[in-house]
Residue frames as qw, qx, qy, qz and C-alpha x, y, z in Angstrom:
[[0.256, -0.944, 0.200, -0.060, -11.53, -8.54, -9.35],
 [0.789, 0.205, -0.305, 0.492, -7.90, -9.07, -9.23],
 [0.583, -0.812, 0.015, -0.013, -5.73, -8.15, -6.19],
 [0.509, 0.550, -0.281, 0.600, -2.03, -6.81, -5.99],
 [0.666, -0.685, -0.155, 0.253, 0.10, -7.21, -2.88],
 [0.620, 0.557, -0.342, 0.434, 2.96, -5.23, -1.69],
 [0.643, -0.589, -0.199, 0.448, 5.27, -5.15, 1.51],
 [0.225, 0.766, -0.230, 0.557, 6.57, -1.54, 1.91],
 [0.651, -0.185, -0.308, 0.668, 8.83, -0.53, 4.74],
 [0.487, -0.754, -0.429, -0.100, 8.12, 2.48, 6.96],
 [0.282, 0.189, -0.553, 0.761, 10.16, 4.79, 9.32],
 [0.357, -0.477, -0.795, -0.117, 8.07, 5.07, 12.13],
 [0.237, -0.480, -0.263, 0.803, 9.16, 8.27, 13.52],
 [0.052, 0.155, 0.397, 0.903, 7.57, 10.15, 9.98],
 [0.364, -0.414, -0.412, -0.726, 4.39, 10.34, 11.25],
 [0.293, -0.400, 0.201, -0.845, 1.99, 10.42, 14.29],
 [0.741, -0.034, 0.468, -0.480, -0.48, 7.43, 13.78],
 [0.484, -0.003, 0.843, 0.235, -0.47, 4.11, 12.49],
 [0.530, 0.765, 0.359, -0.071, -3.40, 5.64, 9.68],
 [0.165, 0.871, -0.265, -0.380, -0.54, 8.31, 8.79],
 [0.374, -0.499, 0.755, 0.204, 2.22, 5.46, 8.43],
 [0.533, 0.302, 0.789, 0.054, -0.29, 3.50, 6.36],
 [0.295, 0.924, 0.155, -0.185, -1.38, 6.47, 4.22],
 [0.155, 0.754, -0.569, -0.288, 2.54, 7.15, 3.06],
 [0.339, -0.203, 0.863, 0.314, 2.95, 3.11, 2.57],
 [0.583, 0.518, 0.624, -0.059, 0.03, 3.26, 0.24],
 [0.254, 0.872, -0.194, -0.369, 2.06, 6.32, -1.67],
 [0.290, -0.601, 0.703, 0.247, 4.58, 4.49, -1.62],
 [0.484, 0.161, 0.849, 0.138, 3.11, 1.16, -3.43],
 [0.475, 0.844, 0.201, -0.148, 1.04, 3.36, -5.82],
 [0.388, 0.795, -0.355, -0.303, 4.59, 4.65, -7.51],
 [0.486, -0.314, 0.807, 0.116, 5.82, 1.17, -6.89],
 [0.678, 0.470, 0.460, -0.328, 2.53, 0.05, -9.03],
 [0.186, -0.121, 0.659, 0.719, 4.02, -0.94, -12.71],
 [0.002, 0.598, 0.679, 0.426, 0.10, -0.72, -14.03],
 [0.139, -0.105, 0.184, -0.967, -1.82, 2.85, -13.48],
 [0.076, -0.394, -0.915, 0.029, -5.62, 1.46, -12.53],
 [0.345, 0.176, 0.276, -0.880, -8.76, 3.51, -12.38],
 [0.465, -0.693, 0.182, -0.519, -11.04, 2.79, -10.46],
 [0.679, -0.029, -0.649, 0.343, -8.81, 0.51, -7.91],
 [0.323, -0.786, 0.091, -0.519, -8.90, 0.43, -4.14],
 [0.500, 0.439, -0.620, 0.415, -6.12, 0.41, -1.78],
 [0.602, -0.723, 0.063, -0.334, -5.87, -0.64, 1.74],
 [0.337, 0.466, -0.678, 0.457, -2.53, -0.96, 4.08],
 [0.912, -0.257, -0.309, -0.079, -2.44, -3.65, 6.80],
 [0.019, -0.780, 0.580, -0.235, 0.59, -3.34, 9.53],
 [0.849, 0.234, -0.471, 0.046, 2.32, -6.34, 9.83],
 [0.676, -0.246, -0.281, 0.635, 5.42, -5.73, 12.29],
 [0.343, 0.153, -0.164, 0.912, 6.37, -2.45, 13.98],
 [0.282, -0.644, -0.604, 0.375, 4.85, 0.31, 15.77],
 [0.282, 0.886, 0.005, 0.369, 4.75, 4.13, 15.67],
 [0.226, -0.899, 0.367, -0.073, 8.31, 5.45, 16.70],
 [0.949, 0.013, 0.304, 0.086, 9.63, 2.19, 15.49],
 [0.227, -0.330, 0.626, 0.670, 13.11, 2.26, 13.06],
 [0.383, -0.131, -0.646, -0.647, 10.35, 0.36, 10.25],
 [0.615, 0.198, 0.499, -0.578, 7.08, -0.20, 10.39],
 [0.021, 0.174, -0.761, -0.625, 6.10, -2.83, 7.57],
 [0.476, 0.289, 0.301, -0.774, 2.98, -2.76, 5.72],
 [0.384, 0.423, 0.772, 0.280, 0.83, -5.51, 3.42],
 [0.215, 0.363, -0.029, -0.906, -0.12, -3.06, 0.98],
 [0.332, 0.228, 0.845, 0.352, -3.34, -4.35, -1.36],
 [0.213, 0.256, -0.425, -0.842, -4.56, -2.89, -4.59],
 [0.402, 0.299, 0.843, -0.194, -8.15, -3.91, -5.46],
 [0.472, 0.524, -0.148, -0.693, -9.25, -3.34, -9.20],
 [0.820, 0.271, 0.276, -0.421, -10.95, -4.45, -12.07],
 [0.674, 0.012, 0.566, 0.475, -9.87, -7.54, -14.49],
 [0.135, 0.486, -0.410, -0.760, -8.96, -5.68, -18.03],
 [0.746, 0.466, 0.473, -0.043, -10.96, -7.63, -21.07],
 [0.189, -0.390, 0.491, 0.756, -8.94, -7.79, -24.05],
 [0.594, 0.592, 0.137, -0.527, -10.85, -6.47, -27.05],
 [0.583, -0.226, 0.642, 0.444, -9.89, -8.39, -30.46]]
């Protein structure tokens, strides 16, 4: 397995619950994502901030498989 981090930034007034806030920083790191992956799985961690916060910031990690290079 190989594992891809990112730290996205948040407004914290765009949504309701910390799941919603986490759900748009995982959009957010998916178009960030210079490789397209399938099957890969994503889960968003809050770090600093709250809902109704200015930012909320989010560990974003990407869990997918190693590639094998064919020769």
């Amino acid at each position: 397995m190989v594992y891809d981090y990112y730290i996205i930034d948040v407004p914290g007034d765009c949504a309701n619950t910390i799941e919603e806030l986490g759900d748009i920083a995982i959009n957010e790191a998916r178009e960030r994502a210079k490789l397209y992956c399938i099957p890969c799985d994503w889960c968003a961690t809050a770090i600093s901030g709250e809902v109704g916060d200015f930012n909320v910031r989010f560990k974003v990690r990407r869990r997918r498989n190693k590639v094998r290079k064919v020769a």
